[in-house]
BATILO-22753 format. One record per residue (C-alpha): residue in one letter; x, y, z. Coordinates in Angstrom, 2 decimals. Layout:
BEGIN
> A X Y Z $
...
# end
This chain:
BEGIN
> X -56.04 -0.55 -5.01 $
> X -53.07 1.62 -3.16 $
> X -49.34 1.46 -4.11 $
> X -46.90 0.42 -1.59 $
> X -43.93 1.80 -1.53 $
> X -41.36 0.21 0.97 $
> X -38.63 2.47 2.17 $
> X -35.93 2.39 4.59 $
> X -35.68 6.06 6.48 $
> X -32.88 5.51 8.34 $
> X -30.67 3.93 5.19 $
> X -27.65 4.93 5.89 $
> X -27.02 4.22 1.87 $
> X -27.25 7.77 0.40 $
> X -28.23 6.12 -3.19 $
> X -30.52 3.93 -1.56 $
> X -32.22 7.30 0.26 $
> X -32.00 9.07 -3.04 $
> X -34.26 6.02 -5.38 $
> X -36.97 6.25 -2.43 $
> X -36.88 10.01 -2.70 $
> X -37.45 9.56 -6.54 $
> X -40.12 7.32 -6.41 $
> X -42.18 9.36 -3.98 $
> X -41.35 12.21 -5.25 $
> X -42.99 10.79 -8.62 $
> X -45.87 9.33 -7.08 $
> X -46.70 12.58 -5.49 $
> X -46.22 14.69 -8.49 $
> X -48.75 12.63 -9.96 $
> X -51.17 12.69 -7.74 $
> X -51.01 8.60 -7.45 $
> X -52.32 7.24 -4.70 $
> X -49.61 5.13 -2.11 $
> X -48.53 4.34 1.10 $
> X -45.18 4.47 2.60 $
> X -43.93 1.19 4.46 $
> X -40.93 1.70 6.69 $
> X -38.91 -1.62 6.69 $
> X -35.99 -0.10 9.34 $
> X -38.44 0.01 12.29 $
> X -40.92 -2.38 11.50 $
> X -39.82 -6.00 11.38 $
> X -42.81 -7.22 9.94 $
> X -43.15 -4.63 6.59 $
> X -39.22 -6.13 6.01 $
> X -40.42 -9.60 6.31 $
> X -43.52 -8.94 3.94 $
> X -41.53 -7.51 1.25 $
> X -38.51 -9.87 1.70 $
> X -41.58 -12.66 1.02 $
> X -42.99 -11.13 -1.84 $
> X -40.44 -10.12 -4.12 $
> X -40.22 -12.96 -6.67 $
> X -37.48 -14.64 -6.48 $
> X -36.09 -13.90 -10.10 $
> X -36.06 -10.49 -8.78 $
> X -34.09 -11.31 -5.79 $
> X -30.10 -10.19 -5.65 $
> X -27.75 -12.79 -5.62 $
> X -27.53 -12.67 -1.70 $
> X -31.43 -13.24 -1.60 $
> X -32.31 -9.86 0.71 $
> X -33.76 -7.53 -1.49 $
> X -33.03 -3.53 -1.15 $
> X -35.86 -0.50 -0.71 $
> X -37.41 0.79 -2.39 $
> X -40.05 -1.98 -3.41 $
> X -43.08 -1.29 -5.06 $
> X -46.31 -3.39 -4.53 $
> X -49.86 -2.87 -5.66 $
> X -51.49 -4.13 -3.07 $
> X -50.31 -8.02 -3.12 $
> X -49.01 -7.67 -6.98 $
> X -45.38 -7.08 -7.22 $
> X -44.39 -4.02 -9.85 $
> X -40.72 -3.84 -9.75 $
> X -37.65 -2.11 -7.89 $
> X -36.20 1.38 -8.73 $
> X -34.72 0.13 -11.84 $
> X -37.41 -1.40 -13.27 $
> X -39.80 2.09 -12.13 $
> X -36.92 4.05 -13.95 $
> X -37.08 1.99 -16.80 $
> X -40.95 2.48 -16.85 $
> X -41.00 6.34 -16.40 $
> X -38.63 6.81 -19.13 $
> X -40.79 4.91 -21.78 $
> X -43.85 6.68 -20.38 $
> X -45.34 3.16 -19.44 $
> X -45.62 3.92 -15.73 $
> X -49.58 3.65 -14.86 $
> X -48.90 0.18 -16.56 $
> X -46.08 -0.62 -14.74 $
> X -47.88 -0.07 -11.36 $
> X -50.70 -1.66 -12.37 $
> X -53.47 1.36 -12.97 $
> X -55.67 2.73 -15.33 $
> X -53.84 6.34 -16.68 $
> X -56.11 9.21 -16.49 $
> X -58.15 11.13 -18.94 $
> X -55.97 13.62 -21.25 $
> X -52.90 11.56 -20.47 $
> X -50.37 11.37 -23.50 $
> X -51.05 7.57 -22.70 $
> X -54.44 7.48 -23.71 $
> X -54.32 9.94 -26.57 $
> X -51.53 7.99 -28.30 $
> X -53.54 4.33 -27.85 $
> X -56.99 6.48 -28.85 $
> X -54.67 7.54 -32.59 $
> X -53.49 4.11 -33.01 $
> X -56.28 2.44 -32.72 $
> X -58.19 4.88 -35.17 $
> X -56.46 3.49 -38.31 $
> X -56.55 -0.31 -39.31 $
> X -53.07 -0.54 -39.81 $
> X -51.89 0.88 -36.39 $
> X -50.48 3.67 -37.59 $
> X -50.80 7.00 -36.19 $
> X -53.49 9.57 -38.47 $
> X -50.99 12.55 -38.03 $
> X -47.66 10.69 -38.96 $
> X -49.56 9.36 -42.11 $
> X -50.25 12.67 -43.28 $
> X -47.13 13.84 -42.44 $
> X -45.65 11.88 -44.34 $
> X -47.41 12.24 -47.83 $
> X -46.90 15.67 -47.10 $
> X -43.17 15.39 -46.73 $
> X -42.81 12.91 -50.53 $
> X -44.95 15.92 -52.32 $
> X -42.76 18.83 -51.14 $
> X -39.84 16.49 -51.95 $
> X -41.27 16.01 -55.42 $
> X -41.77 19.74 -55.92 $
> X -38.56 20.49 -54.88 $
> X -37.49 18.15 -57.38 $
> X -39.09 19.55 -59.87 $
> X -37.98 23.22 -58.76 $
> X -34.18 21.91 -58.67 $
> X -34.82 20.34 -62.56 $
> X -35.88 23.78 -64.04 $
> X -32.94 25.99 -62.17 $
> X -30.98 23.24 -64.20 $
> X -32.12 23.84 -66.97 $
> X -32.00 27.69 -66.93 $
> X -28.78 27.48 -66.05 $
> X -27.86 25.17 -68.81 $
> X -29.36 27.59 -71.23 $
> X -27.59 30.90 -69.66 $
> X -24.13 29.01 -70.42 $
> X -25.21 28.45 -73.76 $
> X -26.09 32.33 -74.67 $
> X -23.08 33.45 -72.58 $
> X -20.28 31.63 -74.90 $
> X -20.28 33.83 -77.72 $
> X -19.84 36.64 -76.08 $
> X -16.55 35.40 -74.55 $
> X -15.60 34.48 -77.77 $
> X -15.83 37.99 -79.03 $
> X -13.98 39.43 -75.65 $
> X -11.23 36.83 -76.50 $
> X -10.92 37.62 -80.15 $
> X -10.48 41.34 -79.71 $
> X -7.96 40.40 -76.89 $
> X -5.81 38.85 -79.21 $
> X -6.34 41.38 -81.84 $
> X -5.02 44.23 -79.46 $
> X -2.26 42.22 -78.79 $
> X -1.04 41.71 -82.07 $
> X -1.23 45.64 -82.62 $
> X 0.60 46.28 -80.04 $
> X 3.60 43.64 -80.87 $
> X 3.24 45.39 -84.44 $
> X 4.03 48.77 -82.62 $
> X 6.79 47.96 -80.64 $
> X 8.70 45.95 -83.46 $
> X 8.72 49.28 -85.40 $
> X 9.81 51.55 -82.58 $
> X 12.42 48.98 -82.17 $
> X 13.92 49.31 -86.16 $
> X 13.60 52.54 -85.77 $
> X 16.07 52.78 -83.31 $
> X 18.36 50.49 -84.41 $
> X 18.43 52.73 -88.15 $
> X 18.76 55.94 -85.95 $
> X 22.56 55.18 -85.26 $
> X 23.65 54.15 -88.51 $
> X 22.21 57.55 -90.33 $
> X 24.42 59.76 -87.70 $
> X 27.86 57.59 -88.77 $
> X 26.88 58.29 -92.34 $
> X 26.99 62.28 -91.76 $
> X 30.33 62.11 -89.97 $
> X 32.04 60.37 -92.91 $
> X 31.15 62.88 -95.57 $
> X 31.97 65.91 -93.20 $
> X 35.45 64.00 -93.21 $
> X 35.76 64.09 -97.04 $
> X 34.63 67.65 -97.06 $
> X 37.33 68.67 -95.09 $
> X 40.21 66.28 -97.28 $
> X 39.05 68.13 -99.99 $
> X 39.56 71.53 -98.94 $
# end
């Protein structure tokens, strides 16, 4: 079974040249076995692939653009539908081919079918792994909680006290200052007093 790959070298489309670049570039970075089929100088490769492209596949104007890819007689798609295929890592089924040993594509079919219910042996225990560290942080969260709870409680009577002797320093000092200011005001009164009898002293004599 050999991939065809139908090209156009002399495309004077540069996104057309780019796709076929792509898709042989791929193909040979994989080590996947093709052929090349030039449809610019070889009317008969552009009348094979015109024929064999279904024609759901076809554009609108019915002449369908490089690059094609065939394997063998089987149609696999256009660049698109390659693209499409590469990016979901389904490409050895979209052309059509058994993927190679130690390919992520075996390995990952290999895991899922290890497990009745399809699902994957590593993201099963990942995931009871993940609900018991959630639980234990949980619990961890609960008892800083609590401690904290419990530190607020022992803490409020010593603000009390703080507050209490606050206020009591305050109060003494009000007391102070209301003193100092009657002394003051008796100050002047006393000196008025002592001028008056020095006057009567002095009527006297």
């Amino acid at each position: 079974m050999v991939i065809k790959v139908f090209v156009a070298t002399s495309s004077g489309s540069i996104a057309i040249r780019k796709k076929q670049q792509e898709v042989v570039g791929f193909l040979e970075a994989n080590k996947i076995d093709f052929k090349e089929f030039d449809i610019a100088g070889d009317e008969d490769n552009r009348r094979w692939m015109r024929e064999n492209v279904p024609g759901e596949k076809k554009p609108q104007n019915g002449i369908p653009l490089p690059p094609q890819i065939f394997n063998e007689e089987q149609y696999c798609g256009d660049f698109d539908s390659f693209f499409s295929a590469k990016e979901e890592n389904i490409i050895y089924s979209f052309l059509g081919l058994a993927p190679p040993p130690g390919s992520k594509v075996t390995k990952s079919s290999e895991e899922a079918s290890s497990l009745p219910n399809g699902d994957v042996a590593g993201e099963a225990q990942s995931n009871t792994e993940g609900t018991e560290k959630a639980e234990e942080s949980g619990q961890h969260e609960a008892q800083k909680e609590g401690s904290e709870d419990a530190g607020n409680l022992t803490g409020s009577p010593e603000k009390n006290n703080k507050t209490e002797e606050i206020t009591a320093e305050g109060a003494e000092g009000e007391a102070e200052e209301e003193e100092a200011e009657k002394g003051e005001e008796e100050g002047p009164g006393e000196e008025e007093e002592g001028e008056e009898e020095e006057g009567e002293e002095e009527e006297d004599s």
